[in-house]
C-alpha positions, 0 to 999 in steps of 0.5 A, spaced: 212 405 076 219 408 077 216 414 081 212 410 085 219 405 087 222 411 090 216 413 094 213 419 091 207 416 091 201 422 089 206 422 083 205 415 081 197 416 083 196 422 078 199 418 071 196 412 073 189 415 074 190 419 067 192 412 063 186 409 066 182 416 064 185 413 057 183 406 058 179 403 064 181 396 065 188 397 064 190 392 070 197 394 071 193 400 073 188 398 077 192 395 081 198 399 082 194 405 084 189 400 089 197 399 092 196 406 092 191 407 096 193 402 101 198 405 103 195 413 104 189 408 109 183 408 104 183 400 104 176 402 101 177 404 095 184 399 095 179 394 095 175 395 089 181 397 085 184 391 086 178 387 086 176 390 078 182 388 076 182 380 079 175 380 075 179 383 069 185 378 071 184 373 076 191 370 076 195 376 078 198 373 083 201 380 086 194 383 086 191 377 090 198 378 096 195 386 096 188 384 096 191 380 102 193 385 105 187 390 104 182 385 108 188 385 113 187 392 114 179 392 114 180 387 119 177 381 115 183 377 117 180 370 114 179 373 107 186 376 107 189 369 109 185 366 103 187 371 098 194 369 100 193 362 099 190 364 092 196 367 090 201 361 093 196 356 089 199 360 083 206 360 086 209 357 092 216 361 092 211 368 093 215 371 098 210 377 100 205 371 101 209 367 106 211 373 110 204 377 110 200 370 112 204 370 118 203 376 120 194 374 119 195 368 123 199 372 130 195 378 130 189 372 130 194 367 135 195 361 131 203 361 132 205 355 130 201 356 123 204 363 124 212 360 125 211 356 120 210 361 114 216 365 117 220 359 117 218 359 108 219 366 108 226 365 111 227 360 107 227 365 101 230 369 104 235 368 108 236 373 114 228 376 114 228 381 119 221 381 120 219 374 119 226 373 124 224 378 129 216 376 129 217 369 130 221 372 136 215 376 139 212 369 139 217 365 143 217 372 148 209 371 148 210 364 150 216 365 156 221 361 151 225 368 153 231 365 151 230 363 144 226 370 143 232 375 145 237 373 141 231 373 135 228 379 137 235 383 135 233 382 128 228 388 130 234 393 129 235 391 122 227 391 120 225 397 115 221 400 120 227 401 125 232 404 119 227 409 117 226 412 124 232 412 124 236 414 117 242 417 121 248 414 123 248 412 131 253 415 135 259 410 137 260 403 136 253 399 137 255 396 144 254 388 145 254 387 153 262 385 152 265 391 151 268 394 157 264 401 159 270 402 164 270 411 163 265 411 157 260 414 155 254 410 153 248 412 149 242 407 151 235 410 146 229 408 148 226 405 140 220 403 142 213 406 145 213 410 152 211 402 154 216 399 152 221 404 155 218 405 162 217 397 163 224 396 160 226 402 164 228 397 170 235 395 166 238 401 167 240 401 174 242 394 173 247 397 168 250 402 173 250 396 177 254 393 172 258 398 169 259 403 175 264 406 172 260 409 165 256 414 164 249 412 162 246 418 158 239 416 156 235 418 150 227 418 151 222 422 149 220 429 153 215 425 157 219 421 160 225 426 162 223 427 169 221 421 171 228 417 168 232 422 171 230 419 179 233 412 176 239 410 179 246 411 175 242 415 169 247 420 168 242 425 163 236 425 159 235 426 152 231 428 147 233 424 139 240 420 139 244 425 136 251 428 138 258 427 139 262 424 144 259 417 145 263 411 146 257 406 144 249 406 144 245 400 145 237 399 144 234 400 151 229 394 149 236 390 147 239 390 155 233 383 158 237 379 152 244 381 154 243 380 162 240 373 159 234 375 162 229 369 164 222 369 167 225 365 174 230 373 174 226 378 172 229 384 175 224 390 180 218 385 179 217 386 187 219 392 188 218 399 185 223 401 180 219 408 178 219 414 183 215 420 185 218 426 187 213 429 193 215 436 190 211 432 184 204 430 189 203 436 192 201 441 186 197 435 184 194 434 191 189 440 190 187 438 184 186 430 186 181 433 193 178 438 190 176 433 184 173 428 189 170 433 194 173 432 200 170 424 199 174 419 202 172 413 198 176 408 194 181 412 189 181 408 182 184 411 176 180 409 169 184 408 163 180 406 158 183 407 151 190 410 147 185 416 145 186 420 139 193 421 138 195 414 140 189 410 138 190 402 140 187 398 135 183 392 139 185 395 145 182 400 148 174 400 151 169 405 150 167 410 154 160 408 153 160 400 157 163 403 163 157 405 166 155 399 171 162 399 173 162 407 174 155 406 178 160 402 183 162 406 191 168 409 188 171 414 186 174 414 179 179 418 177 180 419 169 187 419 167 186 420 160 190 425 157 187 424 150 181 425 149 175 423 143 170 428 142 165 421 142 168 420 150 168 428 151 160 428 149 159 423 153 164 425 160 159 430 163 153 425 163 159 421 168 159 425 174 163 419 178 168 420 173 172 425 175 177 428 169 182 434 170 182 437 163 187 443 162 192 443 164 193 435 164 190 433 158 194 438 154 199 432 151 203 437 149 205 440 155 204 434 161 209 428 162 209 422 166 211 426 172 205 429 172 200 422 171 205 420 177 203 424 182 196 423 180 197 415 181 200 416 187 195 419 190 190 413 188 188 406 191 189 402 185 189 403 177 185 401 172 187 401 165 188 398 158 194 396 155 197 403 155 203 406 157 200 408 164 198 401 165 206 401 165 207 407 170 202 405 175 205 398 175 212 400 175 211 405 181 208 399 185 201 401 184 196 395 184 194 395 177 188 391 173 189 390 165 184 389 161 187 385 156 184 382 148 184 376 146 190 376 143 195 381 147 202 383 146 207 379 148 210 381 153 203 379 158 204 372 155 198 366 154 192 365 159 196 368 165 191 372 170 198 375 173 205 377 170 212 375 171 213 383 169 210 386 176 207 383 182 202 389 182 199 387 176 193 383 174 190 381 167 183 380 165 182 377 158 178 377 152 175 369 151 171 372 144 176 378 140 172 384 141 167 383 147 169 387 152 162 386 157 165 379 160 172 383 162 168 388 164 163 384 169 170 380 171 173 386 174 166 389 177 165 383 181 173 384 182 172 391 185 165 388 189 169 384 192 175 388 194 169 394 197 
């Protein structure tokens, strides 16, 4: 148990197995290496590790919350919730129980259930970062913006945000008060490459408001190029180390300092990402050769986070969007990741036009490359990726398909967004069935042809 406090997991995992070698049905045991097993993704064997020893001790409370959270992980969110509210029969001051039953019931989009178990949870515990900062994301999914910023800071003190970032920031944490009148300020993307291009927009606003500072950006290497066209953007980084900051602030914490509401949004009408023409013309080649010097409607398909940045819920499979494909257009794949199923199945697909190397080696392309390829489009359709993002924030028309319960920065029930005028949304009625959406948006491109 010491070892597996301190995170040596695999260390733990081998005494537990020998003291179950000695003795099969030692509880603790069980339920400690189905802990295990958890949190390596075997939620199957979690499961029936867990389970023996419920059978052996149905009132373990503790291996009813982790059986929680095993069914959690298999998606079977009913299941999970009702582990939870077995453990809490046995005792109302659980925690873990509150908090995780939150989670359940916002992943499924029963809110106020959700907000009540982190109010519990926060009751316990004063000060629950992630109770604090997902009851935020429910205030944000609901446009109640100026209730949810201030709780969304709650973030920066999670587990998850002080372990990807075990080091010391450089400067002082800026508050949006201090004067930044000849200082250096560090502003560091925390979040996805979504989260950094929608978010993108405040940082000519900040240079507007504090022209006399130096705005140094840190981002993933993705993004340099592009984040370099931006108004008052100084320099690009990779990581948040160094010397000779002043102050640091998280790009995502800048909506709620300039009190950012749903009536003030700032770029909405009006591109905020740029594209270097140098940019275009070595990708105007590639984009004509592909099309064979046809002139039809220019579409580019995003159709899932591919295989290094899979998107639970979100994305679609390659295999449903054959009648959308048999459509008068020309579509252009703007997947860099691509899944050997979806590789197997492209070359049955000639309407879909995929690049290949160069642009599907994510280690060697940026969003300056995709940029120059949706520049040259008509509109975009994609799921909620990081490109639906770019598309959007470079004034492209862009269609989203959405799940049912989405990420809240695309609010409840809305076929638009108060984020991008270019941009409409298509959802989910029943979670997980894509064919209604996609014969949304077929009807959609029919009658735009």
């Amino acid at each position: 148990m010491a070892l597996h406090r301190k995170g040596r997991l695999r260390e733990a995992a081998r005494i537990y197995q020998k003291i179950l070698q000695a003795q099969s049905n030692e509880v603790n045991s069980l339920h400690l290496l189905g802990a295990i097993r958890l949190a390596e993704g075997d939620s199957e064997a979690a499961r029936a590790l867990i389970g023996r020893a419920l059978e052996l001790k149905p009132d373990y409370t503790e291996a009813h919350v982790n059986m929680g959270s095993v069914y959690r992980a298999l998606g079977r969110p009913r299941e999970a919730l009702a582990s939870y509210d077995t453990a809490l029969t046995m005792r109302a001051d659980l925690l873990d129980a509150h908090y995780n039953r939150g989670v359940v019931l916002q992943e499924i989009g029963e809110l106020d259930a959700a907000l009540s178990s982190y109010r519990i949870a926060c009751s316990l515990r004063a000060n629950h970062a992630e109770a604090l900062s997902n009851s935020a994301l429910i205030f944000l999914i609901r446009g109640d913006l100026a209730a949810g910023w201030p709780l969304y800071e709650w973030r920066l003190a999670t587990p998850q945000f002080l372990a990807a970032h075990p080091q010391k920031l450089p400067g002082s944490r800026w508050s949006g008060n201090e004067s930044l009148v000849g200082k250096r300020i560090l502003v560091f993307c925390e979040q996805g490459l979504g989260d950094a291009l929608q978010f993108a927009r405040y940082l000519p606003l900040l240079a507007e408001r504090e022209p006399q500072a130096q705005i140094i950006v840190s981002a993933r290497p993705a993004l340099h190029r592009i984040f370099l066209r931006l108004h008052g953007v100084s320099a690009v980084i990779d990581g948040v180390q160094g010397g000779g900051f002043d102050f640091h602030c998280a790009l995502l914490s800048l909506p709620g300092m300039f009190g950012t509401t749903l009536e003030d949004i700032p770029s909405v009408q009006t591109p905020y990402l740029s594209v270097d023409q140098q940019w275009v013309a070595s990708w105007r080649k590639s984009v004509d050769e592909a099309l064979a010097g046809e002139r039809r409607p220019r579409v580019g398909l995003m159709w899932s986070g591919g295989q290094v940045t899979p998107i639970k819920g979100r994305s679609i499979p390659l295999a449903m969007l054959g009648e959308l494909l048999a459509l008068p257009v020309d579509f252009i794949s703007l997947q860099k990741e691509i899944s050997p199923d979806d590789a197997a199945l492209l070359p049955t697909l000639p309407k879909l036009r995929h690049f290949g190397a160069p642009f599907s080696d994510v280690q060697q392309t940026d969003f300056a490359d995709t940029a120059a390829i949706i520049s040259q489009l008509d509109w975009v359709i994609s799921v909620d990726t990081s490109v639906a993002h770019l598309a959007a924030a470079l004034g492209k028309e862009t269609w989203i398909p959405l799940p049912k319960v989405s990420d809240w920065r695309w609010l409840e029930g809305r076929s638009d967004s108060p984020w991008y005028s270019q941009v409409r949304l298509f959802r989910q009625t029943t979670a997980g069935d894509w064919a209604p959406v996609l014969r949304e948006i077929r009807a959609g491109i029919t009658a735009r042809l």
